[in-house]
mmJSON file of the N, C-alpha and C atoms, coordinates in Angstrom:
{"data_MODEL":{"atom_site":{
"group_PDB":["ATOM","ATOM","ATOM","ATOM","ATOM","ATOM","ATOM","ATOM","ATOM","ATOM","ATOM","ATOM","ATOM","ATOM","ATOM","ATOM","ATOM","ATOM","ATOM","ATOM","ATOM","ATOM","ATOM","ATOM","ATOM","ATOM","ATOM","ATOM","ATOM","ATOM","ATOM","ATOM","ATOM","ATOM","ATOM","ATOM","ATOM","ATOM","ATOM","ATOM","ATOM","ATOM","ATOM","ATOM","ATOM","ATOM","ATOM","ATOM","ATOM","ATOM","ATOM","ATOM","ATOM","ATOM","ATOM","ATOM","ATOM","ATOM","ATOM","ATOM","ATOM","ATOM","ATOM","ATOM","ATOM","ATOM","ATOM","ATOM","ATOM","ATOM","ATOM","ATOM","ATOM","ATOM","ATOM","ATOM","ATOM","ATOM","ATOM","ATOM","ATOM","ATOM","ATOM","ATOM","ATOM","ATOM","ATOM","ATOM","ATOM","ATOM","ATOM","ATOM","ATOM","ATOM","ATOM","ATOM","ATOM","ATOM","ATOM","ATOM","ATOM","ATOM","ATOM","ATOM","ATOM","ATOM","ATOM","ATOM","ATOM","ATOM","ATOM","ATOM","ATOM","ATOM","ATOM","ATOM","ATOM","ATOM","ATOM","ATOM","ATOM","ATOM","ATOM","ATOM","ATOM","ATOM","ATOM","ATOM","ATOM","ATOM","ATOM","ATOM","ATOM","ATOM","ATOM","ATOM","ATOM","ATOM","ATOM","ATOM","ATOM","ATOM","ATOM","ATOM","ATOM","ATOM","ATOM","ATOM","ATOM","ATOM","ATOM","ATOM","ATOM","ATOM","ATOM","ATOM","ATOM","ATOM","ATOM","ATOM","ATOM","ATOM","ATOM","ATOM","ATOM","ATOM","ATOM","ATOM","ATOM","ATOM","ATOM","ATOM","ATOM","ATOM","ATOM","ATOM","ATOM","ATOM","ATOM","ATOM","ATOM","ATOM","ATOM","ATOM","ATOM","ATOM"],
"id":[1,2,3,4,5,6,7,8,9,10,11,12,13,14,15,16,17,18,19,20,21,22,23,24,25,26,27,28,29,30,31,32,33,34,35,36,37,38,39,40,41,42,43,44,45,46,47,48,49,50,51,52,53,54,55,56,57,58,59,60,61,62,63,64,65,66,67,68,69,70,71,72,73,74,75,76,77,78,79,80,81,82,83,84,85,86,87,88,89,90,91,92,93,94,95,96,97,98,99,100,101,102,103,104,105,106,107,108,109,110,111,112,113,114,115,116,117,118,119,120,121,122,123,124,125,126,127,128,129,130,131,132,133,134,135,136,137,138,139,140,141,142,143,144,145,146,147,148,149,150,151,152,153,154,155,156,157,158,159,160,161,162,163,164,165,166,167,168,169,170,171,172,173,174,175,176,177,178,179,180,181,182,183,184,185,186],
"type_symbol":["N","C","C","N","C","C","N","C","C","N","C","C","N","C","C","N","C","C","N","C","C","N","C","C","N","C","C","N","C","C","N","C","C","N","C","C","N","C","C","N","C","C","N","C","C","N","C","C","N","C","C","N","C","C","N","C","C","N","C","C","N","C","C","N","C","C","N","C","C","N","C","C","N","C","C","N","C","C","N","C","C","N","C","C","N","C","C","N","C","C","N","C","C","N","C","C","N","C","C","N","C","C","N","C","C","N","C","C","N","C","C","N","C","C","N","C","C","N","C","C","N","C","C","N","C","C","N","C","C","N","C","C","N","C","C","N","C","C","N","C","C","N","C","C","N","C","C","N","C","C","N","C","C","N","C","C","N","C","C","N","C","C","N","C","C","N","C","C","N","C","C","N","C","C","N","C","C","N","C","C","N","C","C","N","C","C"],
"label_atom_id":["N","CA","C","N","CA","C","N","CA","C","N","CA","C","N","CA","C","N","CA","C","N","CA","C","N","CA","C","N","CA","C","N","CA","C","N","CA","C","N","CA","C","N","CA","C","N","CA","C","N","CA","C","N","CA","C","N","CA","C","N","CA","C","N","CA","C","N","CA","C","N","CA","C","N","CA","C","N","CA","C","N","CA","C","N","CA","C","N","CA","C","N","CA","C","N","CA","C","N","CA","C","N","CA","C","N","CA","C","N","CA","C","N","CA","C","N","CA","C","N","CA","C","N","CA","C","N","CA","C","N","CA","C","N","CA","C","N","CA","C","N","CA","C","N","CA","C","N","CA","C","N","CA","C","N","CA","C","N","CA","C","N","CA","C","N","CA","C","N","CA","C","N","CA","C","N","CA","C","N","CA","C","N","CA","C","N","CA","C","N","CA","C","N","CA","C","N","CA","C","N","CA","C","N","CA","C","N","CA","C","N","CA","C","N","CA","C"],
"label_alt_id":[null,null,null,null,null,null,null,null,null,null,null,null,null,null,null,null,null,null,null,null,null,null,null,null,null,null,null,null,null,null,null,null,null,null,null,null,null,null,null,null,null,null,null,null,null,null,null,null,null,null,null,null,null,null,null,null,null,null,null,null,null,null,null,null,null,null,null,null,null,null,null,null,null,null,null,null,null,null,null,null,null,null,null,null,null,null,null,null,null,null,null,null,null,null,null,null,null,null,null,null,null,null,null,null,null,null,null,null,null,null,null,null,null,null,null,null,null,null,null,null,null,null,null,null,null,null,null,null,null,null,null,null,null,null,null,null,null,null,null,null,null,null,null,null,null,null,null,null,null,null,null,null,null,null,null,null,null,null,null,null,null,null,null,null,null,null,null,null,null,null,null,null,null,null,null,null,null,null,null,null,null,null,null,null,null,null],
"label_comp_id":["UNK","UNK","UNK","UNK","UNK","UNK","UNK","UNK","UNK","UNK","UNK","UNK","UNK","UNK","UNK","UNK","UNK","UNK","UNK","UNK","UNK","UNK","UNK","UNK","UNK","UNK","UNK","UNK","UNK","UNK","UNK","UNK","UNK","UNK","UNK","UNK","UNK","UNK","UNK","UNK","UNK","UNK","UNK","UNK","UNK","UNK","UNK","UNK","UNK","UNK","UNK","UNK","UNK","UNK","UNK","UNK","UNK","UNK","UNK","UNK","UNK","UNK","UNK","UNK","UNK","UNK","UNK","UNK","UNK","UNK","UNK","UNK","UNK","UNK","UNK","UNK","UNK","UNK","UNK","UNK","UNK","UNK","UNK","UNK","UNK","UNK","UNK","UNK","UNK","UNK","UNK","UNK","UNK","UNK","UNK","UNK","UNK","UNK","UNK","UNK","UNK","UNK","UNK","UNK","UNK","UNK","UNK","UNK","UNK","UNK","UNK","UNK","UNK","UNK","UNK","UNK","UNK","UNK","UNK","UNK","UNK","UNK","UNK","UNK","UNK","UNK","UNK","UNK","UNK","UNK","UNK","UNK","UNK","UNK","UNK","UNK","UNK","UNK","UNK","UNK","UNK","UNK","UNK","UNK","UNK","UNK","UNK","UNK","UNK","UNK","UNK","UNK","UNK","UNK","UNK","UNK","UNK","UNK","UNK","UNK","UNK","UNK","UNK","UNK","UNK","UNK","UNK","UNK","UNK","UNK","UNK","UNK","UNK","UNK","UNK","UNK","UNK","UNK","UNK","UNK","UNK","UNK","UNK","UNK","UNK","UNK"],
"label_asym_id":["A","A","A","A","A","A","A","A","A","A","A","A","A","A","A","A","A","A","A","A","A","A","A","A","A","A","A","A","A","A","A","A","A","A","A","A","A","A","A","A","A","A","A","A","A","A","A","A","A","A","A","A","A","A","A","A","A","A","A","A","A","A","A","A","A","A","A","A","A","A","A","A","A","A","A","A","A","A","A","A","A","A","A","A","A","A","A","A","A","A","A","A","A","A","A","A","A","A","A","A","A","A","A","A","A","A","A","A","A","A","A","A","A","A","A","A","A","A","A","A","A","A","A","A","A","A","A","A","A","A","A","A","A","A","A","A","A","A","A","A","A","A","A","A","A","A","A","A","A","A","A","A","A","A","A","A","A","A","A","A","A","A","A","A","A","A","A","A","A","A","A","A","A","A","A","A","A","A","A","A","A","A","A","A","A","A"],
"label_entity_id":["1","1","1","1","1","1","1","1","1","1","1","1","1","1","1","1","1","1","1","1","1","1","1","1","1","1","1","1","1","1","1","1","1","1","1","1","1","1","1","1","1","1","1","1","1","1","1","1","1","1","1","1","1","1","1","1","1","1","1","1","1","1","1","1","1","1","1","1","1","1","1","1","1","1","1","1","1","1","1","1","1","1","1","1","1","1","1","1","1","1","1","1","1","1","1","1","1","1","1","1","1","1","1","1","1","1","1","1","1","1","1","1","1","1","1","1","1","1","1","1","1","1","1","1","1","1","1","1","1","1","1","1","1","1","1","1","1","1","1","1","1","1","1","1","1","1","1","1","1","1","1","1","1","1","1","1","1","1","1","1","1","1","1","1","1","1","1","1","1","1","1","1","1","1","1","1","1","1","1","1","1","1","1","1","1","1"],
"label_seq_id":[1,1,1,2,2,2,3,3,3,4,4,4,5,5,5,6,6,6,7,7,7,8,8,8,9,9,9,10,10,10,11,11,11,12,12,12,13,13,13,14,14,14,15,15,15,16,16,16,17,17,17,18,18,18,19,19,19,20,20,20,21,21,21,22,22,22,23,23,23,24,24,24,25,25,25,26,26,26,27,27,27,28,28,28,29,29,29,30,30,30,31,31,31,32,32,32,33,33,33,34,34,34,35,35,35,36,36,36,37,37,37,38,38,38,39,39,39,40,40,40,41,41,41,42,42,42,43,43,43,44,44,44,45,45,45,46,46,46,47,47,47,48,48,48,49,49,49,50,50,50,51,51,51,52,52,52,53,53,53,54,54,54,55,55,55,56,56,56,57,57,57,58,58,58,59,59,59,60,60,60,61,61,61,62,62,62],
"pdbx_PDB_ins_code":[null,null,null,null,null,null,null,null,null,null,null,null,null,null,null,null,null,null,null,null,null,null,null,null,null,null,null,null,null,null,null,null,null,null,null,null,null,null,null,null,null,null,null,null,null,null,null,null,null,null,null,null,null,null,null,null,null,null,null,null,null,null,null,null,null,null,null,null,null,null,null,null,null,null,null,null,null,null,null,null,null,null,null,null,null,null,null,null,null,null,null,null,null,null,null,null,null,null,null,null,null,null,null,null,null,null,null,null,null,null,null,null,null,null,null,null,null,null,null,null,null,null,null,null,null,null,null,null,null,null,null,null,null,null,null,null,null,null,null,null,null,null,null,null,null,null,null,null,null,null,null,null,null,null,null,null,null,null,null,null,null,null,null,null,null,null,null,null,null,null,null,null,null,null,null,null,null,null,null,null,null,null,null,null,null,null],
"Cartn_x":[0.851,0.0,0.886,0.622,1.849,0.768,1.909,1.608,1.056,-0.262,-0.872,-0.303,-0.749,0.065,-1.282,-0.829,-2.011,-1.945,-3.529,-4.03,-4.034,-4.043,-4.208,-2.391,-1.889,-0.126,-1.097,-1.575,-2.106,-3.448,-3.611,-4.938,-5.679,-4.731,-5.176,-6.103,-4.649,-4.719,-6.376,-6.942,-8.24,-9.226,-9.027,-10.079,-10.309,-9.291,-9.38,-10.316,-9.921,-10.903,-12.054,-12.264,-13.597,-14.45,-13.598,-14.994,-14.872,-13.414,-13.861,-15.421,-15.197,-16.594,-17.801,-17.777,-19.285,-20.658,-19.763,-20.858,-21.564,-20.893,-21.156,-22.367,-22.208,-22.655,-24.108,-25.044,-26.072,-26.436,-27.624,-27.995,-27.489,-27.706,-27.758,-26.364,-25.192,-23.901,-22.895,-23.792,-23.158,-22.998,-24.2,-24.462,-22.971,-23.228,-21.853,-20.983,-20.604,-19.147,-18.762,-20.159,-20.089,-19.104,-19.881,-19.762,-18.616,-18.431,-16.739,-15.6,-16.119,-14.835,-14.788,-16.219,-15.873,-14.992,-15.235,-14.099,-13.064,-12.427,-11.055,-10.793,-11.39,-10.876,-10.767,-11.127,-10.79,-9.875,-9.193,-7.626,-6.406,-5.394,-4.207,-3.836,-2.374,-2.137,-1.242,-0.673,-0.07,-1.107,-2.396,-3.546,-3.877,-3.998,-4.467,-3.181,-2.054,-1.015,-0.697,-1.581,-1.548,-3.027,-3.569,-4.881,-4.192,-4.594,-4.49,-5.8,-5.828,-6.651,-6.151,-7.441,-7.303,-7.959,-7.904,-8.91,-9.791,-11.162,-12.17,-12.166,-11.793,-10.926,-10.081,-9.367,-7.707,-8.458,-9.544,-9.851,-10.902,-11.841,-12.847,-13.034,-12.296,-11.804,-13.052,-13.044,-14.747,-14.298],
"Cartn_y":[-1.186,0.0,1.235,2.126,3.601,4.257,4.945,6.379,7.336,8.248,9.285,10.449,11.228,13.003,13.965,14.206,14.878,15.962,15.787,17.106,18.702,18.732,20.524,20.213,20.975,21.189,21.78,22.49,23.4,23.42,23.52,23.517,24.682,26.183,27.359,27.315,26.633,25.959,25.679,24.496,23.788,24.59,25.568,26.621,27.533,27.461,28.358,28.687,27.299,27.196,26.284,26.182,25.587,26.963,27.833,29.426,29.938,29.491,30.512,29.348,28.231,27.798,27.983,28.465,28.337,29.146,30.626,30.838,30.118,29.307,28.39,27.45,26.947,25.824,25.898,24.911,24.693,24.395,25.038,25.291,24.116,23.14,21.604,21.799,21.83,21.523,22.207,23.747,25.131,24.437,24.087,23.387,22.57,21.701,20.299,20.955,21.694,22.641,23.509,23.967,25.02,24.279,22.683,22.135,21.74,21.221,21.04,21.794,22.903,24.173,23.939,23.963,24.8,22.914,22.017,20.93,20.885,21.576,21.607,22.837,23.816,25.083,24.916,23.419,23.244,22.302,22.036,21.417,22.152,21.275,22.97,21.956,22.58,22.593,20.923,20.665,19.552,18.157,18.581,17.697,17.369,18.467,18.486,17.885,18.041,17.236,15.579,15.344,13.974,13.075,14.248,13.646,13.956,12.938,13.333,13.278,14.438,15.182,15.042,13.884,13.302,14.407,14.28,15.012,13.562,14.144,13.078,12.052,12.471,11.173,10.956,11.123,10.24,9.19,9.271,8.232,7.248,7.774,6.916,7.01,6.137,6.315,6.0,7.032,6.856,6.372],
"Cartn_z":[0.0,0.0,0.0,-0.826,-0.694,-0.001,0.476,1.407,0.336,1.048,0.346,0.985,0.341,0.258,1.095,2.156,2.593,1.799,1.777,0.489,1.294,2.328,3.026,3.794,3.68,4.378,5.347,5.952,7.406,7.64,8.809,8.932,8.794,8.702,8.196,6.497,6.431,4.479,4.149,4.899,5.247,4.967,6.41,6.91,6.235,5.501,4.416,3.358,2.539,1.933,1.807,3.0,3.592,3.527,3.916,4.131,2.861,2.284,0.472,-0.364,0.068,-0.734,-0.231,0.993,1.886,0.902,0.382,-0.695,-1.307,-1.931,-3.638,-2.868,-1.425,-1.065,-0.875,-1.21,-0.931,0.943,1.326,2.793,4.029,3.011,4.012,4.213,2.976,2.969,3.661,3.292,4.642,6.134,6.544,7.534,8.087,7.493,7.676,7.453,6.655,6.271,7.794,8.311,9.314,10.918,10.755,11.881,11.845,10.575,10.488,11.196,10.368,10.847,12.299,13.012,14.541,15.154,14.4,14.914,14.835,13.359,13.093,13.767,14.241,14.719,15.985,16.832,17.947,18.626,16.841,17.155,17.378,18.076,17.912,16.596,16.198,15.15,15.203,16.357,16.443,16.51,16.721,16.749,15.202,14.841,13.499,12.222,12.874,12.368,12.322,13.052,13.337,12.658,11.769,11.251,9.822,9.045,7.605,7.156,5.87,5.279,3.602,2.889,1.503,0.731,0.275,-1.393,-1.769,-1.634,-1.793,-2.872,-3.911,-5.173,-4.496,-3.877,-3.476,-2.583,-1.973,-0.767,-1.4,-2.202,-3.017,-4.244,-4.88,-6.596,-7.207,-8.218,-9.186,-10.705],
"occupancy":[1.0,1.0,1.0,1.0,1.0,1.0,1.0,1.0,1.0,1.0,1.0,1.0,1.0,1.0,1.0,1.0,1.0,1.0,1.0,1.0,1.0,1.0,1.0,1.0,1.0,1.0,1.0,1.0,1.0,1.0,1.0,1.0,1.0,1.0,1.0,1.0,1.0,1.0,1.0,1.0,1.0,1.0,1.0,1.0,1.0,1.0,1.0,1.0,1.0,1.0,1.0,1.0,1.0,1.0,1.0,1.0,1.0,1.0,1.0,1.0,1.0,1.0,1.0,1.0,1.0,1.0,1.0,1.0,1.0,1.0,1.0,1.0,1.0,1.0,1.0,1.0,1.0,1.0,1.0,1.0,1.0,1.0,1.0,1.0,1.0,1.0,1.0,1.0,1.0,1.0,1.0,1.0,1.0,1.0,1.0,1.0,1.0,1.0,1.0,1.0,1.0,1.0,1.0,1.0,1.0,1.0,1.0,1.0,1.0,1.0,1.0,1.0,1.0,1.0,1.0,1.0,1.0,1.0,1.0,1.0,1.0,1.0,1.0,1.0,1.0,1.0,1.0,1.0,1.0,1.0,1.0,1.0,1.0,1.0,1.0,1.0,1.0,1.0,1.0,1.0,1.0,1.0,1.0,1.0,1.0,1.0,1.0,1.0,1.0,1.0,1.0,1.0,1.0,1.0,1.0,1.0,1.0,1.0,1.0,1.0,1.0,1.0,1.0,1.0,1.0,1.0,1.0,1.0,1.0,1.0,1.0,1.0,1.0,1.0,1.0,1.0,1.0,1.0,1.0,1.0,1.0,1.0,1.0,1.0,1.0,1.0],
"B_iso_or_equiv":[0.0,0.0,0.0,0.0,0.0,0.0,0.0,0.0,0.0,0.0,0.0,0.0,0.0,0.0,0.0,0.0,0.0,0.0,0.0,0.0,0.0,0.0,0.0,0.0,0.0,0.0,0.0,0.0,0.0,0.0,0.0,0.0,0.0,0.0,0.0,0.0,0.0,0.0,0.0,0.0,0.0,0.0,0.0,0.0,0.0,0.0,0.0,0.0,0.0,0.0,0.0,0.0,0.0,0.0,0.0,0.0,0.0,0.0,0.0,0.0,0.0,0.0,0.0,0.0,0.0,0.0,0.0,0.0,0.0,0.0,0.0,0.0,0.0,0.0,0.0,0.0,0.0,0.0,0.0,0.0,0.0,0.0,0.0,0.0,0.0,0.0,0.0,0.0,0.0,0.0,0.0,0.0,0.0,0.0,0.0,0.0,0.0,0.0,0.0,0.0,0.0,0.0,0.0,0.0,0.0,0.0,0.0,0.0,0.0,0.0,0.0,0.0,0.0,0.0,0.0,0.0,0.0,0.0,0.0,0.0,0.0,0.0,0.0,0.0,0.0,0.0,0.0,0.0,0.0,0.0,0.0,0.0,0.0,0.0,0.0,0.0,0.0,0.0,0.0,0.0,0.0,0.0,0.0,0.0,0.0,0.0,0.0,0.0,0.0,0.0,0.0,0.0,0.0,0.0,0.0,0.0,0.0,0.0,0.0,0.0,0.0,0.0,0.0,0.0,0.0,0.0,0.0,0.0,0.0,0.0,0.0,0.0,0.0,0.0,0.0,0.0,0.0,0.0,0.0,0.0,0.0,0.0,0.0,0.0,0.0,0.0],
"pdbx_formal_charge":[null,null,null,null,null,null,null,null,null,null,null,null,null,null,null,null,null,null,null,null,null,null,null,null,null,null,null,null,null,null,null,null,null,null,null,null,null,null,null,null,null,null,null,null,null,null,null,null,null,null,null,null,null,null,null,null,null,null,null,null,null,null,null,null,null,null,null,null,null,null,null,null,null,null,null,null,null,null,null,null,null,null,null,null,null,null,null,null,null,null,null,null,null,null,null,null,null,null,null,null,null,null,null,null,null,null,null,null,null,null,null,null,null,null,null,null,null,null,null,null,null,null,null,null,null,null,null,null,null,null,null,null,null,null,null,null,null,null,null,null,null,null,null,null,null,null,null,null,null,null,null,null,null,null,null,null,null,null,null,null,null,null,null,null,null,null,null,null,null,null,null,null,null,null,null,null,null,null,null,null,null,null,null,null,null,null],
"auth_seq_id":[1,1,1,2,2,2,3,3,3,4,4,4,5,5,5,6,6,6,7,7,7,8,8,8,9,9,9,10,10,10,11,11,11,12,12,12,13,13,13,14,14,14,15,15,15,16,16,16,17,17,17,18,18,18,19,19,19,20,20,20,21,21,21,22,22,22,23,23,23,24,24,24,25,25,25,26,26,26,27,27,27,28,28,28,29,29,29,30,30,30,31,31,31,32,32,32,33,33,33,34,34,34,35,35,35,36,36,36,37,37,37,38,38,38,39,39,39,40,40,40,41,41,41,42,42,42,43,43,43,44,44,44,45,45,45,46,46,46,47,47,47,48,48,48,49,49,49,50,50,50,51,51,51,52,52,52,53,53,53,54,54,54,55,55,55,56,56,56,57,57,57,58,58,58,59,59,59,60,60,60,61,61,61,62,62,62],
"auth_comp_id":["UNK","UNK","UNK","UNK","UNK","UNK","UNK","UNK","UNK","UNK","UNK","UNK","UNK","UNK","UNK","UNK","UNK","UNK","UNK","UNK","UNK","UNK","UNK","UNK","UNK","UNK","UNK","UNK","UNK","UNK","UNK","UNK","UNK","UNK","UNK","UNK","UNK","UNK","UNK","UNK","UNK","UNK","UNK","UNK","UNK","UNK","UNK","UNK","UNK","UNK","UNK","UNK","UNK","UNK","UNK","UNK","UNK","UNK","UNK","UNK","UNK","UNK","UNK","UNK","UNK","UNK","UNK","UNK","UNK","UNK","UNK","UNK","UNK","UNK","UNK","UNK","UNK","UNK","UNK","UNK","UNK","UNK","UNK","UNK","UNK","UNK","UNK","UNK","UNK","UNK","UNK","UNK","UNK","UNK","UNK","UNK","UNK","UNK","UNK","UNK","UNK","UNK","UNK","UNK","UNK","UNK","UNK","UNK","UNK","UNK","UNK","UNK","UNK","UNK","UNK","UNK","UNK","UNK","UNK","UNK","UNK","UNK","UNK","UNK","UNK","UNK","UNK","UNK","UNK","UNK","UNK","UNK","UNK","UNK","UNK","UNK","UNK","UNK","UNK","UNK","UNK","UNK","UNK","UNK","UNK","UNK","UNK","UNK","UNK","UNK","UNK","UNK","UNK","UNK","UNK","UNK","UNK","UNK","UNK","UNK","UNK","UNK","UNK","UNK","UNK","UNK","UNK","UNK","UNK","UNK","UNK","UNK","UNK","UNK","UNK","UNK","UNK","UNK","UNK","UNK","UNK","UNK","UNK","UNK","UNK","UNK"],
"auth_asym_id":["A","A","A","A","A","A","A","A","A","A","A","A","A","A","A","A","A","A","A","A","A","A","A","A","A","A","A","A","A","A","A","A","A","A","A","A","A","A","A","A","A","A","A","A","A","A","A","A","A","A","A","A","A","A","A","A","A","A","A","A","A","A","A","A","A","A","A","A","A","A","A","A","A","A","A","A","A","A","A","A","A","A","A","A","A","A","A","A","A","A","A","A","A","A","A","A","A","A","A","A","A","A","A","A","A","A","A","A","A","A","A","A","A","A","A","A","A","A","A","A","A","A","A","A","A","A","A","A","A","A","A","A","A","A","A","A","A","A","A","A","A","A","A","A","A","A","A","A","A","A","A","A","A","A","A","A","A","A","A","A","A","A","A","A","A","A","A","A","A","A","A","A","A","A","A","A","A","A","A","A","A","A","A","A","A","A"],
"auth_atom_id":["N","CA","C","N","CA","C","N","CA","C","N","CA","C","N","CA","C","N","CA","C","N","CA","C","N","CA","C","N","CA","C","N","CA","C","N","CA","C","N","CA","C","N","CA","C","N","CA","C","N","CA","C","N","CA","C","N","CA","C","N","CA","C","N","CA","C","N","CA","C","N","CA","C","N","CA","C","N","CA","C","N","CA","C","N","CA","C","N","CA","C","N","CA","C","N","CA","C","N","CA","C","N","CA","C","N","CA","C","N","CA","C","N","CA","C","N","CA","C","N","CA","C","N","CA","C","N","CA","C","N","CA","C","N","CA","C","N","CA","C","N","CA","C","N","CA","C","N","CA","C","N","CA","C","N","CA","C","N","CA","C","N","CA","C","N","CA","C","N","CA","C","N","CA","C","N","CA","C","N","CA","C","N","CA","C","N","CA","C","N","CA","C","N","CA","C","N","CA","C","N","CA","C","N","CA","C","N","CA","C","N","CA","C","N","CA","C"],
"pdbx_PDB_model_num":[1,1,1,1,1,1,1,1,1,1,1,1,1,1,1,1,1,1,1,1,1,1,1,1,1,1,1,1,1,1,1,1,1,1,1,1,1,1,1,1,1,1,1,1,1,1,1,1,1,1,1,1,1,1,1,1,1,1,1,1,1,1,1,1,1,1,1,1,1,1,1,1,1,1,1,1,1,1,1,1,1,1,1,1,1,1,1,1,1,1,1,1,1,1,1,1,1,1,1,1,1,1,1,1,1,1,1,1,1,1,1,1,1,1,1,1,1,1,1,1,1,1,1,1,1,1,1,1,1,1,1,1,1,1,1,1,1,1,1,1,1,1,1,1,1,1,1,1,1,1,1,1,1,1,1,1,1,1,1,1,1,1,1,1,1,1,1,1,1,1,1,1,1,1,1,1,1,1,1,1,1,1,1,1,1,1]
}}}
């Protein structure tokens, strides 16, 4: 099995653009997007270093 490439280097990186799409997003998805953030925004950064973060094709190939 090879090692994957975490897709966000920071968790700023993430948060980032988790809030640049919140526009685009439909109500339900804002939602889950919203709840997200306030989880990752309640990691420090060495927490959040120890989670890897795929790009949704890298984890479930279509």
């Amino acid at each position: 099995m090879s090692k994957r490439r975490c897709f966000y280097s920071s968790q700023q990186e993430l948060v980032g653009n988790i809030n640049a799409a919140l526009p685009f997003m439909e109500p339900d998805l804002r939602e889950l997007a919203a709840r997200t953030l306030s989880k990752i925004d309640a990691l420090t950064e060495s927490e959040y270093a120890e989670r890897a973060v795929y790009a949704a094709d890298e984890v479930w190939p279509g």
